[in-house]
LONUMI-168472 format. One record per residue (C-alpha): residue number from 1; residue in one letter; x, y, z; chain. Coordinates in pm, 1 decimal, decimal comma. Layout:
BEGIN
<site nr="NUM" rest="a" xx="X" yy="Y" zz="Z" kette="A"/>
...
END
This chain:
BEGIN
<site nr="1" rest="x" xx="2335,8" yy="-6809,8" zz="-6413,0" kette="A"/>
<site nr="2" rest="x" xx="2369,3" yy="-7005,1" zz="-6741,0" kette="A"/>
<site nr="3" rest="x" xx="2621,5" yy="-7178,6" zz="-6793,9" kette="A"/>
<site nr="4" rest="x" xx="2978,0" yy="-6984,8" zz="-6660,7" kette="A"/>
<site nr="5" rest="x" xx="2764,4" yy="-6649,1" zz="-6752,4" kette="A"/>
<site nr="6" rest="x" xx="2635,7" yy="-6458,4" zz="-6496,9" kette="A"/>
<site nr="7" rest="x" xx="2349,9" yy="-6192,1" zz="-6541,5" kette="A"/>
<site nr="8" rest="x" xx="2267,4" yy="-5862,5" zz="-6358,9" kette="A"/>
<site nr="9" rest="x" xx="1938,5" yy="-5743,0" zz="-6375,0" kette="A"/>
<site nr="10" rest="x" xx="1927,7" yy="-5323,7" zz="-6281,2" kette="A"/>
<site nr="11" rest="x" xx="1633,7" yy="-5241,4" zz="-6059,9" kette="A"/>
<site nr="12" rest="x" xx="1539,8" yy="-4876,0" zz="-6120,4" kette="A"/>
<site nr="13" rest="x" xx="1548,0" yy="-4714,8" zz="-5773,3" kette="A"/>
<site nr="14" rest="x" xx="1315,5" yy="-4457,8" zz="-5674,8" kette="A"/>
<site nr="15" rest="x" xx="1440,0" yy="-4102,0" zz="-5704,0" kette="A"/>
<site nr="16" rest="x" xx="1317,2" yy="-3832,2" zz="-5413,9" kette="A"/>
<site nr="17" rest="x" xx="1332,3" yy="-3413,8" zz="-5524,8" kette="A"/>
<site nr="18" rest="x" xx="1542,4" yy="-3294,5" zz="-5281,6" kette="A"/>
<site nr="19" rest="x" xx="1386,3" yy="-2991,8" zz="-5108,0" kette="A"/>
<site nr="20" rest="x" xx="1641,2" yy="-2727,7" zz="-5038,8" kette="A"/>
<site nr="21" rest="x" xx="1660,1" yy="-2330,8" zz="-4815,8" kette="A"/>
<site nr="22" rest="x" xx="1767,7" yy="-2095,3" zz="-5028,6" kette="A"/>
<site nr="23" rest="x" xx="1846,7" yy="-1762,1" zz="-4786,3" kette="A"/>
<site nr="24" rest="x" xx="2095,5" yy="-1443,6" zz="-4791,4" kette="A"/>
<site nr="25" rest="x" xx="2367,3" yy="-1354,7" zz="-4545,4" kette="A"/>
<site nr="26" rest="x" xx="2484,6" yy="-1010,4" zz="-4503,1" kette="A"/>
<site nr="27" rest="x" xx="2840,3" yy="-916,5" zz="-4318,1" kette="A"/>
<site nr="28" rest="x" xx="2999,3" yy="-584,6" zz="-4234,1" kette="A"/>
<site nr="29" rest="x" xx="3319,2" yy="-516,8" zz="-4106,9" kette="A"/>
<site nr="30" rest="x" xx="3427,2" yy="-131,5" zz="-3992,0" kette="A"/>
<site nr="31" rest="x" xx="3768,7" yy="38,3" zz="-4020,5" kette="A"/>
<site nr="32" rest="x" xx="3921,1" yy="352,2" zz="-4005,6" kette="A"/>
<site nr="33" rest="x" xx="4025,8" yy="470,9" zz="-4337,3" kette="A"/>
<site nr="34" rest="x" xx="4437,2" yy="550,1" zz="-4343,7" kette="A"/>
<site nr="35" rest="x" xx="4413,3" yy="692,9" zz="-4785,9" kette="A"/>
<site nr="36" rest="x" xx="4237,2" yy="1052,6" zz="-4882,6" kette="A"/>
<site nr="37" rest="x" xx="4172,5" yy="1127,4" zz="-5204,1" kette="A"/>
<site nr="38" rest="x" xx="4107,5" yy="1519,3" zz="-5276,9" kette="A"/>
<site nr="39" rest="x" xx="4006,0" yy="1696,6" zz="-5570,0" kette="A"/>
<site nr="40" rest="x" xx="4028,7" yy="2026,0" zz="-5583,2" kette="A"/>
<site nr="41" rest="x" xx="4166,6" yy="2330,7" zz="-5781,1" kette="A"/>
<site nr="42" rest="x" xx="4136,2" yy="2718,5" zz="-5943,8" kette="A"/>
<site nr="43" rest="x" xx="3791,7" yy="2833,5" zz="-6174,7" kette="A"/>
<site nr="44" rest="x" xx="3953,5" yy="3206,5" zz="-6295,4" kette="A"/>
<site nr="45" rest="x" xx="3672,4" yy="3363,6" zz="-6530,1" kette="A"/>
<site nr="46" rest="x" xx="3766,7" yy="3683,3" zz="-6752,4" kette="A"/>
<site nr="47" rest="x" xx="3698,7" yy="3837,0" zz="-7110,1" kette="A"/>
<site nr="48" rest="x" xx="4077,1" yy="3745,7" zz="-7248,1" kette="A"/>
<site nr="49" rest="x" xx="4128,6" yy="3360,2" zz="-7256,1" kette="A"/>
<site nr="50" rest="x" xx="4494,0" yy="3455,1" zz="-7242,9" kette="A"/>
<site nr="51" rest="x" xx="4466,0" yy="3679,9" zz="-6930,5" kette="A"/>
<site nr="52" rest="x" xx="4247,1" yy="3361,3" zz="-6745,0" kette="A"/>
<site nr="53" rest="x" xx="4477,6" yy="3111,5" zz="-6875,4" kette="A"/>
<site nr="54" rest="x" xx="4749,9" yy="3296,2" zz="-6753,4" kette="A"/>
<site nr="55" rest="x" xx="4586,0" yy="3350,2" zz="-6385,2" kette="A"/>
<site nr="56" rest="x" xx="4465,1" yy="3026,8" zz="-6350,9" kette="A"/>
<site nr="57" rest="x" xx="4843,0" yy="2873,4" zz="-6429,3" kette="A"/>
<site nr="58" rest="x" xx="4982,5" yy="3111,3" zz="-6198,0" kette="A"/>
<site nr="59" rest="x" xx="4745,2" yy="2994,6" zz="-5947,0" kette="A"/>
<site nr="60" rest="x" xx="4793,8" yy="2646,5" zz="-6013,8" kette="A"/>
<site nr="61" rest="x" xx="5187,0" yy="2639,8" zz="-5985,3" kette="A"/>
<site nr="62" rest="x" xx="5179,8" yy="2819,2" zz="-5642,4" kette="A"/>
<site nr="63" rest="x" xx="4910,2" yy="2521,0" zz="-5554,4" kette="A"/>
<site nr="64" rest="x" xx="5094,0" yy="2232,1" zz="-5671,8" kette="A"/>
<site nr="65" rest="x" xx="5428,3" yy="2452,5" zz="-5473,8" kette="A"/>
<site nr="66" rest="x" xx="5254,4" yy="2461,4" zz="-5134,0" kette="A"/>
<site nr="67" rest="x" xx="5186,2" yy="2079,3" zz="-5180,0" kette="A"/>
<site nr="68" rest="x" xx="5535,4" yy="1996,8" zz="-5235,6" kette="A"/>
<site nr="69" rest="x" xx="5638,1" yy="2212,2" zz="-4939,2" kette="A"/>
<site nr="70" rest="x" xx="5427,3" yy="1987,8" zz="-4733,8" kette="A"/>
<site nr="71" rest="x" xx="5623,0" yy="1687,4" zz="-4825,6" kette="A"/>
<site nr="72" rest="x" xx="5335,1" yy="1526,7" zz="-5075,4" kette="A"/>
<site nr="73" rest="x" xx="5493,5" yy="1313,6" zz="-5325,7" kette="A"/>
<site nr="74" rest="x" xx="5441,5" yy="1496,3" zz="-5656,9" kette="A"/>
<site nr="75" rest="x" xx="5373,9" yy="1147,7" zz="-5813,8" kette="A"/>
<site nr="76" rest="x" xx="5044,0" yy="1209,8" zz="-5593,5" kette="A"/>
<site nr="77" rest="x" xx="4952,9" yy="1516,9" zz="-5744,1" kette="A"/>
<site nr="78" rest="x" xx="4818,3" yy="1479,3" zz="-6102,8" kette="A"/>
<site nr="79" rest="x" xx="4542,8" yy="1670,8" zz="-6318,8" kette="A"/>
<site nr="80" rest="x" xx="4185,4" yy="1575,3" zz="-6260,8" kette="A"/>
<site nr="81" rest="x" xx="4029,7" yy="1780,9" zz="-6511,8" kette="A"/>
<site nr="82" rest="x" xx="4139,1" yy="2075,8" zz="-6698,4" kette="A"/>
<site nr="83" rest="x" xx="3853,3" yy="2276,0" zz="-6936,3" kette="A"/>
<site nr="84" rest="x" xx="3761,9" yy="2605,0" zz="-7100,5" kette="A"/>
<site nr="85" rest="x" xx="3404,3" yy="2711,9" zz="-7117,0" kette="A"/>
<site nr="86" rest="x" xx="3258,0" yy="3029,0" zz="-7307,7" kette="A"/>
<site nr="87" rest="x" xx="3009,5" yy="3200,5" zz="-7078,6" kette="A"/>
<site nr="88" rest="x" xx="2708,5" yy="3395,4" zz="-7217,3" kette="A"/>
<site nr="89" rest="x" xx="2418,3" yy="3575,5" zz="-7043,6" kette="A"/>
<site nr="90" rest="x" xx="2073,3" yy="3564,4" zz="-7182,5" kette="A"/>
<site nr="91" rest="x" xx="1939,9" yy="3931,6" zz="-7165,6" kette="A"/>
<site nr="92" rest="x" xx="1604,0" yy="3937,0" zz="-7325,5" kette="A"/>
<site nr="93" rest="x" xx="1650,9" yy="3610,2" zz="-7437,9" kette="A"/>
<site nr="94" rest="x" xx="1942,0" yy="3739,8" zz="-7665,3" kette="A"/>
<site nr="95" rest="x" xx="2254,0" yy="3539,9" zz="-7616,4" kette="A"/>
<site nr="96" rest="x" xx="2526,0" yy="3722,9" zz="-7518,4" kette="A"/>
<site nr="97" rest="x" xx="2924,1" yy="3628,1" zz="-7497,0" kette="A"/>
<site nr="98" rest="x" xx="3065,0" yy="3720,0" zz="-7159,2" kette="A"/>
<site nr="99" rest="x" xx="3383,8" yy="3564,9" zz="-7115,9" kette="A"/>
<site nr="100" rest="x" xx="3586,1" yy="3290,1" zz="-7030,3" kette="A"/>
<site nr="101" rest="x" xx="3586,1" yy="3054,9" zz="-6716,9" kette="A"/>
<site nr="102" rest="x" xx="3894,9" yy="2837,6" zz="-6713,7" kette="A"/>
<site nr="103" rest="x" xx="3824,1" yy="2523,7" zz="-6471,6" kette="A"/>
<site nr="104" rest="x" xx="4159,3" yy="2330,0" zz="-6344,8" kette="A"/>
<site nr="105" rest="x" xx="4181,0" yy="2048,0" zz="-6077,5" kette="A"/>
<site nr="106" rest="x" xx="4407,8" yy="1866,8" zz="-5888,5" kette="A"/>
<site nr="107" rest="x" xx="4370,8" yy="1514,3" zz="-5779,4" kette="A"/>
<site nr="108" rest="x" xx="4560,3" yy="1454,6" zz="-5419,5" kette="A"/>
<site nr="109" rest="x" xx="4604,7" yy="1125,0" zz="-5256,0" kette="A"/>
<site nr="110" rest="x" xx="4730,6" yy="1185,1" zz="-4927,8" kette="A"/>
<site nr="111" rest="x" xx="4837,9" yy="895,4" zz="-4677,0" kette="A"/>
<site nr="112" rest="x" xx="4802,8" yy="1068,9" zz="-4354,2" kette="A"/>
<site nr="113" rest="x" xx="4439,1" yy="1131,4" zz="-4357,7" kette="A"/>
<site nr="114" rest="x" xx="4492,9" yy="1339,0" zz="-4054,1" kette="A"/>
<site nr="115" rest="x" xx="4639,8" yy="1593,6" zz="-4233,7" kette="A"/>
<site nr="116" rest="x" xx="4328,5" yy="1586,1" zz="-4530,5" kette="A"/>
<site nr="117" rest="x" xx="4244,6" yy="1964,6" zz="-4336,5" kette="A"/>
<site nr="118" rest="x" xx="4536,1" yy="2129,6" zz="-4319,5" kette="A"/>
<site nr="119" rest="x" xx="4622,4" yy="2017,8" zz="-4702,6" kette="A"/>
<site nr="120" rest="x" xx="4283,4" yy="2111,7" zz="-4822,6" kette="A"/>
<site nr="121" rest="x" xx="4351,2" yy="2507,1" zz="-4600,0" kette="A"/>
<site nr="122" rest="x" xx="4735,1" yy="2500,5" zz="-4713,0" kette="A"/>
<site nr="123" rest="x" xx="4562,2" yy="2445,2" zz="-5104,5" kette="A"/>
<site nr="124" rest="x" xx="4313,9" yy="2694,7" zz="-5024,4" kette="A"/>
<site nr="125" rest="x" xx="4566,9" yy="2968,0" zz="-4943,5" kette="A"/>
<site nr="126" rest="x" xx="4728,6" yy="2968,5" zz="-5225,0" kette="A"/>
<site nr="127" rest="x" xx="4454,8" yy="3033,9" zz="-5468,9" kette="A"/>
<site nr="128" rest="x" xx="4222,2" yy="2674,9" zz="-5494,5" kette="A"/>
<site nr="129" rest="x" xx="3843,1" yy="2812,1" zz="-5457,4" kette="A"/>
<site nr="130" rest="x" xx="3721,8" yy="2461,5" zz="-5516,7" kette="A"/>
<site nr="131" rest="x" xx="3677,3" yy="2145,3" zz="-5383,4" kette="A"/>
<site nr="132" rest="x" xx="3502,1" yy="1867,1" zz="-5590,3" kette="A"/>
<site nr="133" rest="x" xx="3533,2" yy="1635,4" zz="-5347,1" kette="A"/>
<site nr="134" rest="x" xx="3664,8" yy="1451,5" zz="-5035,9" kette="A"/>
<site nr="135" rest="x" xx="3705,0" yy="1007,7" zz="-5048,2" kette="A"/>
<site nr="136" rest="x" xx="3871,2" yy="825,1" zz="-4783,3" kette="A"/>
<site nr="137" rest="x" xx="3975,6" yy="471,0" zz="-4848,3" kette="A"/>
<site nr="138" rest="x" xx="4174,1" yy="158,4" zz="-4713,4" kette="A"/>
<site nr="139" rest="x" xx="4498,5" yy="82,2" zz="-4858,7" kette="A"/>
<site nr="140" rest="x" xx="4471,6" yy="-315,9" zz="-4757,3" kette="A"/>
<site nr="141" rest="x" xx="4072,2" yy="-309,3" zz="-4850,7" kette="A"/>
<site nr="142" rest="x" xx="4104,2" yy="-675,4" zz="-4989,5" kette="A"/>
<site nr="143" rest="x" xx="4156,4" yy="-791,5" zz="-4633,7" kette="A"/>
<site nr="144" rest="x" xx="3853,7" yy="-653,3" zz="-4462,1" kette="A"/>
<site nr="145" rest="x" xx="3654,1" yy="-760,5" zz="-4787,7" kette="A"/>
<site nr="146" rest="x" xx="3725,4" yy="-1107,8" zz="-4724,3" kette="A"/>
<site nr="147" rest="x" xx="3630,1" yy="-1081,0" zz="-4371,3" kette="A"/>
<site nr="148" rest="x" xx="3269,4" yy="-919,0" zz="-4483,5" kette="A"/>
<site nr="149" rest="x" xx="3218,4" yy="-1212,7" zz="-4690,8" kette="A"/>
<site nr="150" rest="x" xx="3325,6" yy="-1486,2" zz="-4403,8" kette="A"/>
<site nr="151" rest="x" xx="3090,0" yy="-1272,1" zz="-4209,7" kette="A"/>
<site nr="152" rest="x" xx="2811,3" yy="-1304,8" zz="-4413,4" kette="A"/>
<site nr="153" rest="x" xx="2871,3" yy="-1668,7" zz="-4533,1" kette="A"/>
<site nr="154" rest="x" xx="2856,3" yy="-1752,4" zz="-4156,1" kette="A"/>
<site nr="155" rest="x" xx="2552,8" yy="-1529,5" zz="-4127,1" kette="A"/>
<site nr="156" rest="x" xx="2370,3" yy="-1741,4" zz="-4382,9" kette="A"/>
<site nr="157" rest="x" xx="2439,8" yy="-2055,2" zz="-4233,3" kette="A"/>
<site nr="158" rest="x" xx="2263,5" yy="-1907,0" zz="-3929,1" kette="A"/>
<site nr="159" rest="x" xx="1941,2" yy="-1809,1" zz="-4103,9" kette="A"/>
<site nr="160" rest="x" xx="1894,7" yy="-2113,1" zz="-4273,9" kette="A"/>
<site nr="161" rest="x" xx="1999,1" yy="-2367,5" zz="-3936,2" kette="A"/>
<site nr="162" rest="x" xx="1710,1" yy="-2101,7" zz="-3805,5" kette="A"/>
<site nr="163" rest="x" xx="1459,7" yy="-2217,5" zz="-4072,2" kette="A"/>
<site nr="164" rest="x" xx="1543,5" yy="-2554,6" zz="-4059,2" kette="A"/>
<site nr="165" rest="x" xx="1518,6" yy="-2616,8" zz="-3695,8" kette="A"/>
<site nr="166" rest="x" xx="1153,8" yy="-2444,3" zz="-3663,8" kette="A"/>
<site nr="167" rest="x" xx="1043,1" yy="-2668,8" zz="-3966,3" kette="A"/>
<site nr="168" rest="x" xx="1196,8" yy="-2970,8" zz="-3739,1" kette="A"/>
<site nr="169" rest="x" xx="1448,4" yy="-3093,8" zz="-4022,4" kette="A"/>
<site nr="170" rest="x" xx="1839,9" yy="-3024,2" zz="-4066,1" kette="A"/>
<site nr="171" rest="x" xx="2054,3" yy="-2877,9" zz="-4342,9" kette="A"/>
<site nr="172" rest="x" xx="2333,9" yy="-3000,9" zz="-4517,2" kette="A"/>
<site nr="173" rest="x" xx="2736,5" yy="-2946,5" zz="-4391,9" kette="A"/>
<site nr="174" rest="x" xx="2815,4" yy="-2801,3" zz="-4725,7" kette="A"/>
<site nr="175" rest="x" xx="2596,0" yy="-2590,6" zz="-4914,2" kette="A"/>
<site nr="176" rest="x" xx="2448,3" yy="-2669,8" zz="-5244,0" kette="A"/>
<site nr="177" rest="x" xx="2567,8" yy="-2337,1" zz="-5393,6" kette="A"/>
<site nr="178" rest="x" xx="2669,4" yy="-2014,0" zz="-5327,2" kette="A"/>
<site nr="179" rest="x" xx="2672,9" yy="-1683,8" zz="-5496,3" kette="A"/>
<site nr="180" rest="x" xx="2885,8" yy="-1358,9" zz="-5393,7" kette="A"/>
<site nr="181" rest="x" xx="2625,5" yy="-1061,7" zz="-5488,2" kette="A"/>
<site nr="182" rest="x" xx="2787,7" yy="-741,3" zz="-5563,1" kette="A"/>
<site nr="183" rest="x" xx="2933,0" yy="-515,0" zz="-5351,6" kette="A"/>
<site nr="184" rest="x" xx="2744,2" yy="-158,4" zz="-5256,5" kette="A"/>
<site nr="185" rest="x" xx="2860,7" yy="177,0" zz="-5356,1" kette="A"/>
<site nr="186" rest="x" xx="3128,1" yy="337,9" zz="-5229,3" kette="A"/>
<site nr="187" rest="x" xx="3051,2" yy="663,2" zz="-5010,5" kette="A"/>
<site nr="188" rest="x" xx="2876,7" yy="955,2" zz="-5185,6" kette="A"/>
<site nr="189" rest="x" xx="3201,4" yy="1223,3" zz="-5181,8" kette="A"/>
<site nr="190" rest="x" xx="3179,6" yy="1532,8" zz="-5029,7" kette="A"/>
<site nr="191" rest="x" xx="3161,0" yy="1807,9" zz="-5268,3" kette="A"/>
<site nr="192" rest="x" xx="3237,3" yy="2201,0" zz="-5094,0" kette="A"/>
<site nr="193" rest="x" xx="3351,0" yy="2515,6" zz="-5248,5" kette="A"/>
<site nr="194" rest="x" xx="3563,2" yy="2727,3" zz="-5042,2" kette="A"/>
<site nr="195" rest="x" xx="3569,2" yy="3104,6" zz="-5030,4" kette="A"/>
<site nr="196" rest="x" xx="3879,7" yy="3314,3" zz="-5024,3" kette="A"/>
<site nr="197" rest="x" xx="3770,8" yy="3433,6" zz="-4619,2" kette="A"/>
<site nr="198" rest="x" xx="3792,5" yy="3058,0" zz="-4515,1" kette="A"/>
<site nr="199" rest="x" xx="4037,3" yy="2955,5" zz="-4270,5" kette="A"/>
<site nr="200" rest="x" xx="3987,7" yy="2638,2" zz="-4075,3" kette="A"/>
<site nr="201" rest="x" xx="3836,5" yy="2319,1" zz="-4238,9" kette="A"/>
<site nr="202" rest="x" xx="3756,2" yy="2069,1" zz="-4056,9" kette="A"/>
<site nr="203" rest="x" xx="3739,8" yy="1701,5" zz="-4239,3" kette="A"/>
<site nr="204" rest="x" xx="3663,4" yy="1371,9" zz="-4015,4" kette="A"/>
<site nr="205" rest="x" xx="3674,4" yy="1038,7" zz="-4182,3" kette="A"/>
<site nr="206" rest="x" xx="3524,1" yy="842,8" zz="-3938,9" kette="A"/>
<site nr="207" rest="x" xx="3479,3" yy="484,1" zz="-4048,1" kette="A"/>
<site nr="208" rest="x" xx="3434,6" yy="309,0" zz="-4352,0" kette="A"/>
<site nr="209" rest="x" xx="3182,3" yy="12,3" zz="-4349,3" kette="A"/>
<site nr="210" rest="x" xx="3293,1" yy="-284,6" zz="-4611,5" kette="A"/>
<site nr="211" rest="x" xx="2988,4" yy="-447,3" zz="-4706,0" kette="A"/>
<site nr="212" rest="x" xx="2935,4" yy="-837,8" zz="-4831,5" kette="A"/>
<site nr="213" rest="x" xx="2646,8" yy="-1025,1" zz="-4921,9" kette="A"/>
<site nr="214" rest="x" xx="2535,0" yy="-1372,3" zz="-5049,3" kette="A"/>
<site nr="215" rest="x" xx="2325,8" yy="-1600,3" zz="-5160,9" kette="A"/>
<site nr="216" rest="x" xx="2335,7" yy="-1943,2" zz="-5031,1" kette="A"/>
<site nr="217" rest="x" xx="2106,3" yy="-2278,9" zz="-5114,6" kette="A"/>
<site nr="218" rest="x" xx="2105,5" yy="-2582,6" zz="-4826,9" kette="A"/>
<site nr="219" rest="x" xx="2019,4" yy="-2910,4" zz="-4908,2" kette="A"/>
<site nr="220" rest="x" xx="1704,4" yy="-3010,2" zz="-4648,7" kette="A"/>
<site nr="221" rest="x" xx="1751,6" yy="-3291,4" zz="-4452,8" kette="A"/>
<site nr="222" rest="x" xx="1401,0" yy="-3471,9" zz="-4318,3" kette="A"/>
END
């Protein structure tokens, strides 16, 4: 002190690297599926593109009819994919026109997965000779997402509390960082084509398995 003036000197302070656990936590939560999503439909082949058109449509009408008569919203019944395709043969290595093969399909959701069978026979009855494939889904998926990542989160915390412990130091409360890593694929669908003779199919759709993962970084504490 000089005077009424008062000085502060600043003594530079050591600074220690701070050694941190970097681990991932997995977390999986199972629940039975209550959406189905079907896609199916009529392939009609022929040498006039107006006599396939004409079959397929024909086809298609009675299908989309039967669906109705079930009591499926028609709002839940929209085209999937709709396509004309020359066909040729290859005699001799000559190319040579065929015909026609007129490919239409249906998208379904139905909310009674129960009933995924009988829609996919009742479909199948009235013309459909294909099925592209067969999701199930959760309508309220967010929920049990958020529980996978809790899951996982919580797993994490484990694995690194297991490091620490056999390395006789202690993590921190709240991690350093963490980092949701993206989700796995959905279920392959199942893809089936149906002959005319078929008359029971049945679908199970069993459980779905929502899957989280992260990556999570403790502080050490020595």
């Amino acid at each position: 002190m000089y005077g009424n003036q008062i000085y502060y000197a600043a003594i530079p302070i050591p600074c220690k690297s701070v050694s941190t656990i970097e681990v991932l936590g997995e977390g999986t939560v199972a629940a039975a599926p209550d959406r189905a999503l079907v896609i199916l439909g009529a392939i009609t082949e022929g040498k006039e593109l107006q006599s396939v058109q004409s079959e397929n449509t024909q086809i298609t009408t009675d299908i989309i009819q039967a669906l109705l008569d079930l009591g499926i919203p028609r709002e839940h019944i929209q085209t999937n994919d709709y396509r004309i395709e020359m066909v040729y043969d290859y005699p001799d290595g000559k190319q040579v026109f065929q015909g026609y093969k007129l490919t239409h399909l249906l998208q379904i959701t139905i909310d009674q997965v129960d009933q995924t069978g009988y829609v996919v026979d009742t479909a199948v009855s009235h013309g459909a000779n294909t099925v592209s494939s067969i999701q199930f889904s959760i309508k309220e998926r967010k929920r049990f997402e958020i529980e996978a990542l809790s899951l996982a989160v919580q797993n994490a915390r484990l694995k690194a509390t297991a490091i620490s412990n056999s390395l006789g130091t202690s993590i921190s409360r709240v991690p350093i960082k963490v980092q949701e890593l993206s989700r796995s694929s959905e279920p392959i669908p199942v893809q089936r084509t149906f002959q005319s003779d078929a008359l029971v199919t049945p679908i199970e759709p069993g459980q779905l398995t929502i899957y989280a993962a992260v990556r999570v970084w403790y502080s050490q504490i020595t």
